[in-house]
N, C-alpha and C positions, 0 to 999 in steps of 0.2 A: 173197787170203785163202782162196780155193776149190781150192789144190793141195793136196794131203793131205800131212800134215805127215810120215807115215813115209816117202814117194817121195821126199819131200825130203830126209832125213836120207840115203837111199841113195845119192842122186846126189851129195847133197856130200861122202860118204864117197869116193866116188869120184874128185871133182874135187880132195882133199886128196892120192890118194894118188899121182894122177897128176903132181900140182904138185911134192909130196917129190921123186918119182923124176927128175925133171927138172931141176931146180935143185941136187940132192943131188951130179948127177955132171958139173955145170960150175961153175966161177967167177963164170960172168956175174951180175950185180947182178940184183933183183927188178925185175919190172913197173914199168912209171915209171905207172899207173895202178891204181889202186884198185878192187879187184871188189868185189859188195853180196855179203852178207851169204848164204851158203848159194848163192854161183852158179855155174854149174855150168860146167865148161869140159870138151866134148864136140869138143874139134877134134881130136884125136888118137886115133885108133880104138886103142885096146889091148884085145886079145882075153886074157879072166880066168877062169877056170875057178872056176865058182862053187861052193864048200864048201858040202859034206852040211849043210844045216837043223836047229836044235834047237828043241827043243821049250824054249818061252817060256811055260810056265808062269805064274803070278802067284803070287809068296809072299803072299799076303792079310794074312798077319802084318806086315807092315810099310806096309800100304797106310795104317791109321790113323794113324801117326804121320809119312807120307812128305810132309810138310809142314814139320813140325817139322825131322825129322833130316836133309832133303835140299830141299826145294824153297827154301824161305827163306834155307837157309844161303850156295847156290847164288846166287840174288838178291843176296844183300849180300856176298860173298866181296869181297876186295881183294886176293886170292890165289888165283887161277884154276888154278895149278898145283900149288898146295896141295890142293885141292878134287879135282882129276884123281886124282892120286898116293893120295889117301885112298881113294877107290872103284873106281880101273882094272879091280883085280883080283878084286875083289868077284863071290861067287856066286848074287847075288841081281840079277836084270834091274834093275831098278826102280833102285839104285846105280851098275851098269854105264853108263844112260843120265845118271845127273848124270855122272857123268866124260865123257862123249860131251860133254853139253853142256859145258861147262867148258873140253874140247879145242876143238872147233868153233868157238868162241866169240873164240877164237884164232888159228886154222890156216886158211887161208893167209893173209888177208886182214890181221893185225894182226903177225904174228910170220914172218917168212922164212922155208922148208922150211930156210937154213944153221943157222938158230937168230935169227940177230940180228934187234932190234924194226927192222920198217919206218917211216920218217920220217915223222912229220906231215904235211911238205910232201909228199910222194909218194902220203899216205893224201888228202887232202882237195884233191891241184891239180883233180881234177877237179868240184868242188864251184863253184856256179853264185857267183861271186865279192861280186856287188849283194842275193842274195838278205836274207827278212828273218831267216832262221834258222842263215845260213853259221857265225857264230859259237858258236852253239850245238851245229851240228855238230863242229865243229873241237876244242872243248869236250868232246863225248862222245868223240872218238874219240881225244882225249889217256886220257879215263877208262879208258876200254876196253883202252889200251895199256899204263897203269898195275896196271892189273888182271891182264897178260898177261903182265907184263915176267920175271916170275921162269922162266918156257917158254925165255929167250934161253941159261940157264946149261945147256943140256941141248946135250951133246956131238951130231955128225950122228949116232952109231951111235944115240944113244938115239931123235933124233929120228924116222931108219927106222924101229928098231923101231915105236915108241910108232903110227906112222902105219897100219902093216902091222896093228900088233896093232887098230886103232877099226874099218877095212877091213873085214878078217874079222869081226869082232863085229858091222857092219851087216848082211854078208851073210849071218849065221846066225841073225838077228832075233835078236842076245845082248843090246840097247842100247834095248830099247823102254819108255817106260814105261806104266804099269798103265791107261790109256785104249788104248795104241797096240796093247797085246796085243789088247784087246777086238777093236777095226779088224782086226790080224791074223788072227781070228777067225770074223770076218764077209768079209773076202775069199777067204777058204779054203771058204767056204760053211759054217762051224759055228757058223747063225744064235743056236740056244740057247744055245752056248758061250760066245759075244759078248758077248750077253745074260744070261747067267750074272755073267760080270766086271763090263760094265758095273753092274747091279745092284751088286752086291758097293761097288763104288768107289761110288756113291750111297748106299748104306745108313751107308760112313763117313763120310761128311760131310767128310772131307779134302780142302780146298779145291785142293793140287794134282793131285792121285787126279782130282778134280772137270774140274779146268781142262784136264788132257789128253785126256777125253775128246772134243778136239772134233774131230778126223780121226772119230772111228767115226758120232760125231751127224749127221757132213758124209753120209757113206757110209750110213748105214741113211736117212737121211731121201731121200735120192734112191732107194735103191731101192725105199723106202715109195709115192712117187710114181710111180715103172715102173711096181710093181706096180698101178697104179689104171690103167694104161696112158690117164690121162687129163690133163691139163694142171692146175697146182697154182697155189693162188697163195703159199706155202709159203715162206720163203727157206731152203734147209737150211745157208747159208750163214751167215744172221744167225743163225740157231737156233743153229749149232753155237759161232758166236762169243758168242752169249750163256754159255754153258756158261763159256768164260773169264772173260769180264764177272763170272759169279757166283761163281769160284772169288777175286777178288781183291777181293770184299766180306764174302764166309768168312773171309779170312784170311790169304791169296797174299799174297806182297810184292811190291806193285805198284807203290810209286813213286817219284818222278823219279831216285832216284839207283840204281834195281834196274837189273841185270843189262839185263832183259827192255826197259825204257827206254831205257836207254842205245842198244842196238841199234837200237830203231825210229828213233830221231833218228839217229841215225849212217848206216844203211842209208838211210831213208825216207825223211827229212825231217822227223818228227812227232818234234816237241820238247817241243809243249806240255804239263802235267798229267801224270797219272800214266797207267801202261797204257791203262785202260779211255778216258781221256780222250782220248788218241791212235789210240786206234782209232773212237771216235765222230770225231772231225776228220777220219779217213781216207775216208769215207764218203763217196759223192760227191753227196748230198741230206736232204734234211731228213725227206724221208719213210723214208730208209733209217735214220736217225738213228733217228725215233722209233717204230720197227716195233724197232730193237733194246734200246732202254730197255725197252717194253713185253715184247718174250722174255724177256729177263734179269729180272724181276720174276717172270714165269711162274717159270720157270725155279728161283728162289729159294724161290719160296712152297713149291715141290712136293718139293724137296729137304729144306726144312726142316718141313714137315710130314710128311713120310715115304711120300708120295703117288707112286711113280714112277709110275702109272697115267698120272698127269696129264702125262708126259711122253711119252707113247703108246711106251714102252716096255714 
C-alpha cells in the first residue's frame, strides 16, 4: 500500500509494452503462469528514449462531476473496451486516465498482447488449490475476463498501436488523475502548486477527485515528518489510505462487484465485503485496523465540514 500509485502506473506501462513487443512478433502461446496485477517485468533491459513532458494541468471543470461521469461508470463497466475507446483520445487528463485504467485492467495479465482471452486455467493454476478463497478468486478472475473480452476483437496492428499509444501517455504524465497531478506537483518541488490542486479536489467534495489523492497524502505526509527531522508516530500510510476509505463513503463505488474489488480478490486474495472492507482485512493487526477507522472519520469530518486545516494541509 506504501508504493505510490503513479511509479506504479509507469512501471506497468512499461511491463505492458514490453510484453506486446515480444509476443507480438512470435507465435509462441502466453505465460503458462499468471502475473498479479500491475507487475512489473524488468528482465529485459530495453533502452527508451524518454519524450518531452507535458504539462498536466487539471481541468478543475470536470473535477466535480469526475465521479459521476468517470469514476463510477468505470467501476461497474461490463465493457472495459467500451470505456477505453470512449476516453483514449480525450484532451482532458482526468479521461485519459479512466481509459489507462480500463486498458491496464486488461493488458497483459487477462487478455494476450495476440489479442486472444487467456484461459482460466492458466489465470488461476497458480492459485494455492486448499485455500479458503480459491473459489472466489477463480470467480473474479472469470469477472474480470468477462469484462475484458470485447479487447480480443482488436486486430495486432490495433493492438500495437493501442500499447504504444498508453506508453507515451505514461511517459508524458498525459494519464494522471486530479490527486496524481497534485503528487506530480509536489515531486517537482511546486509545494503550493500541489497544494493549490489538492485543495481544489477537497473543496469538491468529489468522492473520486477525493480517493486519488492518496499517492500525494503518502508523499507530503513523509516529507512533513523529514521536515521535523524527528521520529513520528504518524502512519502517512494509513492517512493516505484513509483518503480512499472516505472517498467510497462519499460515494465511490465500492463494492463487491466494482471493478476496484474484483482486482483485490483476484490479485490479493481479499475477497471479502466491499473495498474498504478488504483493505481493513489486509491489515496485518488490530491496532492498524483501528488507527484506520479512526483517520477516515477524521478525515470525513473535515472534508465535510469544509475544514482542510484540519488535515494539516
Amino acid at each position: 500500500m506504501m508504493i505510490p500509485q503513479r511509479l506504479a502506473l509507469a512501471v506497468a506501462a512499461l511491463a505492458v509494452a514490453l510484453c506486446a513487443a515480444y509476443f507480438l512478433s512470435t507465435p509462441s502461446p502466453p505465460p503458462s503462469t499468471p502475473r498479479a496485477f500491475h507487475e512489473p517485468s524488468l528482465r529485459v533491459p530495453v533502452p527508451l528514449a524518454e519524450p518531452e513532458r507535458v504539462d498536466a494541468s487539471l481541468d478543475l471543470s470536470q473535477v466535480h462531476q469526475a465521479t459521476q461521469n468517470m469514476g463510477n461508470p468505470l467501476e461497474r463497466s461490463e465493457d472495459l473496451r467500451a470505456t477505453y475507446e470512449q476516453f483514449k483520445d480525450s484532451r482532458n487528463a482526468i479521461e485519459r486516465h479512466t481509459a489507462y485504467r480500463a486498458w491496464s485492467a486488461c493488458f497483459p495479465t487477462l487478455i494476450a498482447p495476440q489479442g486472444q482471452a487467456i484461459s482460466i486455467d492458466i489465470l488461476t493454476r497458480s492459485l494455492p488449490a486448499n485455500a479458503p478463497n480459491s473459489a472466489a478468486r477463480v470467480d473474479a478472475y472469470r469477472s474480470l475476463q468477462a469484462r475484458c473480452r470485447n479487447f480480443s476483437d482488436m486486430t495486432r496492428e490495433e493492438t500495437l498501436s493501442a500499447t504504444r499509444q498508453q506508453q507515451e501517455a505514461s511517459y508524458k504524465d498525459a494519464i494522471l488523475s486530479p490527486g496524481e497531478i497534485a503528487a506530480k506537483y509536489l515531486r517537482e518541488g511546486d509545494k503550493d502548486g500541489a497544494l493549490r490542486v489538492a485543495h481544489a479536489i477537497l473543496t469538491s467534495r468529489d468522492p473520486f477527485a477525493i480517493g486519488s489523492l492518496r499517492e500525494f497524502i503518502n508523499q507530503y505526509g513523509v516529507l512533513q515528518v523529514d521536515a521535523q527531522m524527528q521520529t513520528s508516530a504518524e502512519r502517512p500510510d494509513l492517512r493516505s489510505l484513509a483518503f480512499l476509505m472516505a472517498a467510497c463513503q462519499l460515494g465511490l463505488e465500492c463494492g463487491p462487484a466494482s471493478l476496484s474489488a474484483l482486482q483485490m480478490c483476484a490479485s490479493m486474495g481479499e475477497c471479502a465485503g466491499s473495498v474498504p472492507d478488504r483493505y481493513v482485512q489486509a491489515l496485518p493487526s488490530q491496532a492498524d485496523r483501528d488507527a484506520l477507522q479512526t483517520e477516515t472519520r477524521r478525515v470525513l469530518e473535515a472534508i465535510q465540514s469544509g475544514n482542510v486545516k484540519a488535515l494539516g494541509l
